[in-house]
C-alpha positions in Angstrom: 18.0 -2.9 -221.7 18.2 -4.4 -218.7 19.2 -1.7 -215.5 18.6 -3.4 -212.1 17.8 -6.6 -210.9 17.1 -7.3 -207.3 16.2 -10.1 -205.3 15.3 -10.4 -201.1 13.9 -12.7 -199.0 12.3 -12.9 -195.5 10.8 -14.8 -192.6 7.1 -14.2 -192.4 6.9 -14.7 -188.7 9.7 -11.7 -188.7 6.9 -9.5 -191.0 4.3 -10.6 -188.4 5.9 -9.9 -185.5 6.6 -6.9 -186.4 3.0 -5.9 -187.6 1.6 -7.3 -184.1 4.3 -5.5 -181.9 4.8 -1.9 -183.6 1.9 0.4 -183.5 2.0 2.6 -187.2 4.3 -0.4 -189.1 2.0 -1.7 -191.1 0.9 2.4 -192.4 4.6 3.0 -192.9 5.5 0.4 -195.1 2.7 -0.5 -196.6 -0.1 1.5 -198.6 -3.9 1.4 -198.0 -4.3 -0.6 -200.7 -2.0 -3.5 -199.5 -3.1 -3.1 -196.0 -6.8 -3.9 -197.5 -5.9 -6.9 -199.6 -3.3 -8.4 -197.3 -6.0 -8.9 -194.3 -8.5 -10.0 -196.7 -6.2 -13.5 -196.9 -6.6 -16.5 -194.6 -2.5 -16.0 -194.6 -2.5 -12.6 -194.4 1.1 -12.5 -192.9 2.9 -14.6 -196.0 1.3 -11.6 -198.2 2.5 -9.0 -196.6 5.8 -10.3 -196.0 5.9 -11.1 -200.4 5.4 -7.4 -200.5 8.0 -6.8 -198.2 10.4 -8.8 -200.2 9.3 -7.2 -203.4 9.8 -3.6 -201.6 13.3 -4.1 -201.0 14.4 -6.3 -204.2 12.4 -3.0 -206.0 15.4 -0.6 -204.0 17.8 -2.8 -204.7 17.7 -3.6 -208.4 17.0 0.7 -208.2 20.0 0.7 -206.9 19.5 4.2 -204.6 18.2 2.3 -201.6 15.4 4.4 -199.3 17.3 7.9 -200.7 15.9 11.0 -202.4 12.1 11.3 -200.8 11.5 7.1 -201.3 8.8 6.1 -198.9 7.9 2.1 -198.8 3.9 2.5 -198.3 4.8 4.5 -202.2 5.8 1.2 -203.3 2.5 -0.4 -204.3 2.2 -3.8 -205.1 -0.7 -5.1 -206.3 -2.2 -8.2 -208.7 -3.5 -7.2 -212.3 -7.0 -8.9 -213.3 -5.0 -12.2 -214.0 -3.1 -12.1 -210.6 0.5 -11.1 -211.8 2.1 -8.9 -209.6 2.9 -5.1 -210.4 4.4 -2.4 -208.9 2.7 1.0 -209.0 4.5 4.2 -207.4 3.0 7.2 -205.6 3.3 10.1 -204.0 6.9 11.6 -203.7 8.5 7.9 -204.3 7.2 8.6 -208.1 8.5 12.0 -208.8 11.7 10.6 -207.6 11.9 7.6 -209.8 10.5 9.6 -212.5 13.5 11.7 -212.4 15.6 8.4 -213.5 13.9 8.2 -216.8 11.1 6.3 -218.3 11.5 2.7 -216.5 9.7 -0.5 -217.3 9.4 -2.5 -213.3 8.8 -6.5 -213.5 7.8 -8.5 -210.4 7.4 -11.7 -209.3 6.7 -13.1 -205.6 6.5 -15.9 -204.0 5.7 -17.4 -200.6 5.3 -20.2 -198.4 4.5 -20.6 -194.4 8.1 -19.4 -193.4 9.2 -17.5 -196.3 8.6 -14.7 -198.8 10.7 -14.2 -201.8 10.5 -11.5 -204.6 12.5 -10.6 -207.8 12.5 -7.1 -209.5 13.5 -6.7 -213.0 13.9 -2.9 -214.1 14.5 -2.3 -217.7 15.5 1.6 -219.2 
């Protein structure tokens, strides 16, 4: 059964402005992991913005927003062997999801030169 559904977009040159002008963004929001794959890109900015999107459309279709111990570099998104987008959870952001109940998260991103989109899909 379907639980959540969320959906966000945003400007890349926003996402890259904000990586070049604040020292410690890019640790906060997003994990090693991402950090590492994102600047391995010739378009490194439209990734990280897609995982931006998919940060926020993952609170949203949550539906608790950045509450209860929720920290955005815990929201992992990464490709499986085939390239489809997942979303892991670490740290403290998975205990507290983890306290919802047993949830199934579905992804998808997408992104061109100005703009990232992502959908999140949570099913209970």
């Amino acid at each position: 059964m379907v639980s959540g559904i969320g959906i966000d977009m945003i400007e890349v040159d926003r996402v890259a402005t904000k990586i070049g002008k604040e020292s410690g963004f890019r640790e906060l929001v997003f994990s090693k992991k991402e950090i590492e794959y994102c600047e391995s890109k010739a378009k490194k900015f439209e990734h990280y913005a897609a995982r931006f999107a998919g940060k926020e459309a993952f609170l949203k279709a949550l539906g608790t927003g950045w509450k209860n111990g929720i920290a955005f570099n815990e929201i992992e998104i990464s490709g499986d062997d085939l390239g489809k987008p997942e979303i892991f959870l670490l740290g403290e952001t998975a205990k507290s999801v983890a306290a919802i109940g047993n949830i199934k998260i579905m992804i998808s991103l997408s992104h061109l030169k100005n703009t990232a989109a992502a959908v999140v899909v949570i099913d209970q």
